[in-house]
C-alpha positions in Angstrom: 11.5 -8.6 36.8 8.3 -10.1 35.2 9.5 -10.1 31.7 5.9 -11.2 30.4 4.4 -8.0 32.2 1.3 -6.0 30.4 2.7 -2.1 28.9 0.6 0.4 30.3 -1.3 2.5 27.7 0.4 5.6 28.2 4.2 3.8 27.7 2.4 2.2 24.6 2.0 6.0 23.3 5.3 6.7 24.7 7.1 4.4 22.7 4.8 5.0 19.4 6.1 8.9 19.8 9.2 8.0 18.5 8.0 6.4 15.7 6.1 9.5 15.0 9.3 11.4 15.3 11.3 9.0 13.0 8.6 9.5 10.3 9.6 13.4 10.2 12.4 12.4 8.6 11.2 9.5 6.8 8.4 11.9 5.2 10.6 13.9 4.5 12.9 12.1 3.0 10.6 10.1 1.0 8.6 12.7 0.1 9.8 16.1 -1.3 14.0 15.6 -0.1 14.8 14.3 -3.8 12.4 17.5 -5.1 14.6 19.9 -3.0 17.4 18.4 -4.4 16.4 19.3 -8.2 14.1 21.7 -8.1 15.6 24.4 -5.4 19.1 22.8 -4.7 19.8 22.6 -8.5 21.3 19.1 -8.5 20.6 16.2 -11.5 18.0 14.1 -10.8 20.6 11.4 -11.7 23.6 12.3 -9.6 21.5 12.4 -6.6 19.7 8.9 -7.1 23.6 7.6 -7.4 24.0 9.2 -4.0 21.1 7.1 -2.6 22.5 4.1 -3.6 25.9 4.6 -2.4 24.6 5.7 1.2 23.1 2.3 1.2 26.9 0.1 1.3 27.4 2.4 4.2 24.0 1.3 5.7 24.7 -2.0 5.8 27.7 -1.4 8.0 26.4 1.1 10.1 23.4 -1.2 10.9 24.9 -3.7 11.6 27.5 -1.9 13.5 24.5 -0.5 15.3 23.1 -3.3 16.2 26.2 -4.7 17.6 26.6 -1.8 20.2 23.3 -1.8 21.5 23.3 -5.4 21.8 27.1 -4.9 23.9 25.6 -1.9 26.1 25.2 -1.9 29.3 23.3 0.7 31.7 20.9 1.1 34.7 18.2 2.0 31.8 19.0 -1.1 29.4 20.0 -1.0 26.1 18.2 0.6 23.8 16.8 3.8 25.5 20.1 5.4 26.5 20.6 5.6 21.8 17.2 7.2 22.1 18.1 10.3 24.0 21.8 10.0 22.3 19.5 10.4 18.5 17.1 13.2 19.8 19.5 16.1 19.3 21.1 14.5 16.5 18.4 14.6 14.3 17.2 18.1 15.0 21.3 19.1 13.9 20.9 16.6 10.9 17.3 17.5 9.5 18.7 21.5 9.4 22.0 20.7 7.6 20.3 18.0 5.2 17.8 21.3 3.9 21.0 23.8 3.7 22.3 23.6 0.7 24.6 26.5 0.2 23.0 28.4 -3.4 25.7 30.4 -4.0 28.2 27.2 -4.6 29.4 24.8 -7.4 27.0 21.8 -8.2 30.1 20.0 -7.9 30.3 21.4 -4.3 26.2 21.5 -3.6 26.5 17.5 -4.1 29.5 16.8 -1.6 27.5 18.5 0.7 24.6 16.7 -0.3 26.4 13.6 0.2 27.9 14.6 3.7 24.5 15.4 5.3 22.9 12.6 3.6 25.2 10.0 5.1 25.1 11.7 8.7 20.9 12.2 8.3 20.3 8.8 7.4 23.4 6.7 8.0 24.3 7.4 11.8 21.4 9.3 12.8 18.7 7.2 11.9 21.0 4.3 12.1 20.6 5.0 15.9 17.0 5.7 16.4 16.0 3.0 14.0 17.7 0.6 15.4 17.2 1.4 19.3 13.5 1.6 18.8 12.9 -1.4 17.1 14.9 -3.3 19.8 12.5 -2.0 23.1 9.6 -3.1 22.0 11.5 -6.8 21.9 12.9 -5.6 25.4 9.1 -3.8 26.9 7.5 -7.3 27.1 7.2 -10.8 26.2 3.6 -10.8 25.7 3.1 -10.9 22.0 -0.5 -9.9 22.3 0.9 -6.9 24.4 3.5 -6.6 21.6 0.9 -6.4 19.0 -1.0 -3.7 20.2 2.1 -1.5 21.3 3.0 -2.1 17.8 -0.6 -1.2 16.5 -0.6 1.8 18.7 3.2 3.0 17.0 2.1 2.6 13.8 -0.9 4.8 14.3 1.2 7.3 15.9 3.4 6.9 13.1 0.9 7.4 10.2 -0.5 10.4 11.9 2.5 11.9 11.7 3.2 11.2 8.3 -0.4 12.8 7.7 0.6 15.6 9.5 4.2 16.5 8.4 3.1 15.1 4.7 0.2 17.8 5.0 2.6 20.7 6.4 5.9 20.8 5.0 4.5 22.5 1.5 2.9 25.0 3.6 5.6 25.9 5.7 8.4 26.0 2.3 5.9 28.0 0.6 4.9 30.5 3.4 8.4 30.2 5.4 10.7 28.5 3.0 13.4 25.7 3.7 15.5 27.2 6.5 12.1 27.6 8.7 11.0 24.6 7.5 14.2 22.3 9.4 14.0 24.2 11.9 10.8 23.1 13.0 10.5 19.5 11.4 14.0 18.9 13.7 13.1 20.0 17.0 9.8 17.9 16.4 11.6 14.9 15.4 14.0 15.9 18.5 11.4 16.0 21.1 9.3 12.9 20.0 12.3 10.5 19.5 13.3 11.4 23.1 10.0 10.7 24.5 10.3 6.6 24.8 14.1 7.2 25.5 13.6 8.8 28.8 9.7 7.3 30.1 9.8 3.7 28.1 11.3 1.0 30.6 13.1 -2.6 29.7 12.4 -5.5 31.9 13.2 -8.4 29.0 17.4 -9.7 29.9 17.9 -7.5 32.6 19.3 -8.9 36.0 17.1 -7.8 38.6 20.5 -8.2 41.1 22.2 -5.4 40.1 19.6 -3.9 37.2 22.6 -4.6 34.0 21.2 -7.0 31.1 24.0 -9.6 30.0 25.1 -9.7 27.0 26.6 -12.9 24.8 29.4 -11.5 23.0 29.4 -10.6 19.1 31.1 -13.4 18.0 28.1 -15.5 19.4 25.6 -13.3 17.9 26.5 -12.5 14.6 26.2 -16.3 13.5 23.1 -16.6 15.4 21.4 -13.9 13.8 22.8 -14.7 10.6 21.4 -18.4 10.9 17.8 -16.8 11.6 16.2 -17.4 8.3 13.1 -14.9 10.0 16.1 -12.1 10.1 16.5 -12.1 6.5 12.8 -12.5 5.6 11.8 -9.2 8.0 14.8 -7.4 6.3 13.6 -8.1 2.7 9.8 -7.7 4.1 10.8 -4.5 5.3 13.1 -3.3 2.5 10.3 -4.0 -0.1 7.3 -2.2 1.7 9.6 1.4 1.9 10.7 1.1 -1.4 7.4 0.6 -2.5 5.9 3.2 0.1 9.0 5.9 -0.7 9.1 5.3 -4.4 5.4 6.4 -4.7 5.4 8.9 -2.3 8.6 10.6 -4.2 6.9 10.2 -7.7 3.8 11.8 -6.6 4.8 15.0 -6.2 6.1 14.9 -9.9 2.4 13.5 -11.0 0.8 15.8 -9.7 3.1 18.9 -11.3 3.4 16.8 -14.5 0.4 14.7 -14.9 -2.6 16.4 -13.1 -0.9 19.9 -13.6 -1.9 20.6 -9.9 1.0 21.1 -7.3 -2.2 21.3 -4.3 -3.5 18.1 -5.2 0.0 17.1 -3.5 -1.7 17.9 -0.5 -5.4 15.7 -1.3 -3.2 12.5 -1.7 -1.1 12.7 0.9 -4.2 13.1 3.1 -5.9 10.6 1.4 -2.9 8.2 1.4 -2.5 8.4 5.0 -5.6 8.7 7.0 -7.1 5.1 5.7 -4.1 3.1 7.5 -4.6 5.1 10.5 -8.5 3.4 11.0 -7.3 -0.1 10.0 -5.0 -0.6 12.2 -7.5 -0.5 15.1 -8.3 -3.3 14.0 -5.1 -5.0 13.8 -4.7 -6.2 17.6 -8.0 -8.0 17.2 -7.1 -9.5 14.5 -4.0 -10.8 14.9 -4.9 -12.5 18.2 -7.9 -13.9 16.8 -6.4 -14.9 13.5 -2.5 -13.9 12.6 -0.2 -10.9 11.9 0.6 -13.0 8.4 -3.1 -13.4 7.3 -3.3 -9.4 9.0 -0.3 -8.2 6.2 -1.3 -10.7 3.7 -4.6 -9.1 3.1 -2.8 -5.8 3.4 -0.8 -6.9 0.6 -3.8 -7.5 -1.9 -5.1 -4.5 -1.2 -1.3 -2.4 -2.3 -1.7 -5.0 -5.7 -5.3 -3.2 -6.2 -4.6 0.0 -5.0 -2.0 0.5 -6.7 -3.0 -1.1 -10.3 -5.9 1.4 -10.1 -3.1 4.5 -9.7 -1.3 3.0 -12.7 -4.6 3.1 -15.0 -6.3 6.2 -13.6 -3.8 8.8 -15.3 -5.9 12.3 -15.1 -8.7 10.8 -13.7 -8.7 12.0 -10.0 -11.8 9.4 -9.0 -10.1 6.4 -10.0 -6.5 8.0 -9.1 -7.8 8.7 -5.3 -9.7 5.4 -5.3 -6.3 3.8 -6.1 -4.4 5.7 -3.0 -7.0 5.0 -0.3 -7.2 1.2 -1.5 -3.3 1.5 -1.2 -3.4 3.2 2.2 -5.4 0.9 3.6 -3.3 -2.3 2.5 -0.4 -0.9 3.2 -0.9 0.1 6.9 -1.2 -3.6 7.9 2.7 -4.0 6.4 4.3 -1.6 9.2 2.4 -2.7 12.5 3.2 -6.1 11.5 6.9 -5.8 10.7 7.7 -4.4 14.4 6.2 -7.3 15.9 7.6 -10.1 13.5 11.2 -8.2 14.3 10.1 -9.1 17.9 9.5 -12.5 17.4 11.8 -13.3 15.5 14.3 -12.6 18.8 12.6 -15.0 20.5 12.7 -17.2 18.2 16.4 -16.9 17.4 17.0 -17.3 21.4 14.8 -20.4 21.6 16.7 -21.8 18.8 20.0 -20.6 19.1 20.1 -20.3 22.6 21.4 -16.4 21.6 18.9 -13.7 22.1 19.9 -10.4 20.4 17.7 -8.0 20.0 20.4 -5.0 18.8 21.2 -6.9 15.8 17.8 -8.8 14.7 16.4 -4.6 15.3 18.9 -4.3 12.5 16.9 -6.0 9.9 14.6 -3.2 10.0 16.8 -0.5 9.7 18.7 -2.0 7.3 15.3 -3.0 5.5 14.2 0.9 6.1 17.0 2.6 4.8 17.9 0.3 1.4 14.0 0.8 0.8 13.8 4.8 1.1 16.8 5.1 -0.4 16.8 2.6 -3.7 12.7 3.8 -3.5 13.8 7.4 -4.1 16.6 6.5 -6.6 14.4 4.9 -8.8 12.1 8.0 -9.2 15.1 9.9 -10.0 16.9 7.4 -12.1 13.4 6.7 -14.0 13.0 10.6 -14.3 16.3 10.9 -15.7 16.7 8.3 -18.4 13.1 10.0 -19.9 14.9 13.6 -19.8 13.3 14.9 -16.9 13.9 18.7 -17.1 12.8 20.3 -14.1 10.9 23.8 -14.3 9.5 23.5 -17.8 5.9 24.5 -18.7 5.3 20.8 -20.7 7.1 17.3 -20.4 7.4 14.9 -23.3 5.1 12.0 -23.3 8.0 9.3 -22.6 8.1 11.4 -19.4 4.4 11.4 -18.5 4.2 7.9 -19.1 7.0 7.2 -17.3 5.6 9.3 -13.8 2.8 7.2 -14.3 4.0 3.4 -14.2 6.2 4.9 -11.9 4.0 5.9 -9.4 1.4 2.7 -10.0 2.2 -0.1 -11.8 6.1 -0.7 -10.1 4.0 -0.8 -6.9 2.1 -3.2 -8.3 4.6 -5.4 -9.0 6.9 -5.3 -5.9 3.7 -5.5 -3.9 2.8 -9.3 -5.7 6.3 -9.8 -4.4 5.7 -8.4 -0.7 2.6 -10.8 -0.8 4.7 -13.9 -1.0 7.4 -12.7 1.3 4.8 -12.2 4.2 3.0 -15.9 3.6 7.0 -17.2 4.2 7.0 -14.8 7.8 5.5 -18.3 9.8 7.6 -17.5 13.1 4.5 -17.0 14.6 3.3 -21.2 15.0 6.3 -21.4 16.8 5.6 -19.0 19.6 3.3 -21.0 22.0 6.3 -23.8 22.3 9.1 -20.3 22.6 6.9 -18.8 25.2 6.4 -22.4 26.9 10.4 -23.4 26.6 12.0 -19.6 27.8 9.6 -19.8 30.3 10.7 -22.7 31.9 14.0 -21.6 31.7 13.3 -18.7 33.5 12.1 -20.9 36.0 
């Protein structure tokens, strides 16, 4: 097979429809999940931001558990799609159990089923399609340019559904309420997720003799991967851009109940917060061939340090507050496109180094990445709400809980965006890809 082949358009859209389908739950999660829990579940604030954290020792062994298998599997299809279609019906049973909360039971009880749907939701479920995705787009092609704008094209498809889902899900609780509202978030996460698994092809490792990648074995792998200082820099790249992105997105549905007084506005700034990164990552495939993915993300990251500095001084002050979030939106769209590409290259550069491609386990980073930063992102909403007091359904807050909404939802970004900034100017895999493409070329040979 020409592994260096160019991805037709439509298989570009293809593969980004998963990603929009992964962001159902990603919204979801990030968004309004930890306000279920409080607000309509009746849980603490506290007890569930505990829960977060503890789902996330379990990540780190799923994932890399995960990445293991998919790396070891063999089929007529590859090895990432057949975890596709395996996740598709999984997430539509997970995204209706994880918004059932039985009412009539203990809060002792609510939270172990809390915790059980949780963990399958976001610990096997996602630990699948997170995992599987990120490693076709290493297995579609070889191209990088072709890499790039596959990746542009997911991330687009990925926003937009985050503007879309962000946009719907209070309309559908407040005109269908929470049962309805699975119902229909899971069967859409379902059907796009599925999409790449069945129409998305692999041509990168497998054997055109008898159409079954090989595989080096775990034990070769594992230390490979490990050795990849580019694995550990895309995990902590990753890791930091979804805390940052689920951490804001959870504390603004509290700013605007608490600070602004205005539950709508919800809907203005998730708009707003979303539809920015859509347009600038048209530009993204351009300008990473021209230029870099690093200088691409770097700039991206200045513009979350400004974005979100604004949000952290605007306070009631809509103008400057929506100023901040588009600013924000547009930096931090940049972050995502890029990270599926780096996760990319950094396989090849772990087989041109190592002589051990894995593309299961190097996928890995960015689930692992994903999950530590949704999950410790909405844990520290809900441990910052409770150690101010937080007491949900009340007509007025205190002040230490005003304040504490606001540097919440601004000036933490702020700060762990400085820190993305000098994460991404380390990500240099890229000068070495003209001598990787040159040397596994020649092997191939």
């Amino acid at each position: 097979m020409n592994e260096s082949k160019k991805i037709p358009f439509w298989k570009k859209i293809a593969y980004g429809s998963g990603a929009a389908g992964g962001n159902v739950m990603s919204t979801l999660l990030a968004s309004f999940l930890l306000s279920y829990y409080t607000n309509t579940a009746g849980i603490a604030a506290a007890a569930i931001g505990t829960m977060f954290v503890i789902a996330r020792l379990l990540d780190g062994i799923t994932d890399f558990a995960m990445g293991g298998i998919v790396d070891k599997t063999n089929t007529k299809i590859g090895k990432a799609r057949p975890w596709l279609i395996i996740c598709a019906p999984l997430m539509v049973i997970g995204i209706i159990l994880i918004l059932s909360v039985p009412q009539g039971w203990s809060e002792a009880a609510k939270l172990v089923y809390a915790y059980l749907t949780y963990i399958f939701l976001n610990c096997v479920v996602y630990t699948i399609f997170g995992i599987a995705h990120t490693a076709l787009l290493a297995r579609m092609t070889r191209d990088y340019k072709d890499r790039n704008t596959t990746s542009t094209v997911s991330s687009i498809l990925n926003n937009l559904s985050g503007l879309v889902i962000g946009t719907m899900i209070t309309v559908l609780q407040l005109n269908f309420g929470w049962t309805v509202t699975s119902i229909i978030l899971g069967v859409v996460a379902g059907v796009l997720i599925l999409i790449p698994g069945i129409v998305c092809e692999e041509v990168v490792g497998m054997d055109a003799e008898d159409a079954k990648p090989h595989s080096a074995s775990l034990k070769e792998q594992l230390p490979a991967v490990v050795k990849n200082k580019y694995f550990w820099i895309a995990l902590i790249l990753g890791a930091l851009t979804l805390f940052v992105n689920a951490n804001a997105i959870a504390a603004q549905i509290y700013y605007c109940n608490e600070v602004l007084k205005n539950p709508m506005y919800m809907a203005v700034l998730m708009s707003f917060g979303q539809a920015p990164g859509i347009i600038v990552l048209f530009f993204m495939p351009w300008f990473s061939n021209k230029f870099s993915k690093r200088v691409f993300m770097a700039g991206g990251a200045i513009l979350m340090i400004i974005g979100f500095a604004l949000a952290g001084m605007a306070g009631t002050n809509t103008n400057m507050l929506l100023a901040g979030v588009i600013i924000r939106a547009i930096g931090i769209g940049p972050m995502f496109a890029g990270l599926y590409a780096f996760t990319a290259d950094a396989a090849d550069y772990g087989e041109w180094k190592f002589g051990v491609r894995s593309e299961g386990l190097m996928a890995s980073s960015q689930s692992i990445g994903s999950k530590i930063g949704i999950g410790f992102g909405s844990a520290c909403t809900a441990w910052i709400l409770a150690a101010v007091n937080y007491a949900p359904n009340v007509e007025s807050q205190s002040d230490a809980v005003i304040n504490a909404i606001r540097f919440d939802y601004g000036w933490l970004g702020a700060i762990i965006s400085i820190v993305l900034l000098i994460g991404v100017l380390l990500m240099d895999v890229e000068k070495y890809l003209p001598e990787i493409r040159k040397t596994i070329g020649e092997k191939k040979m």
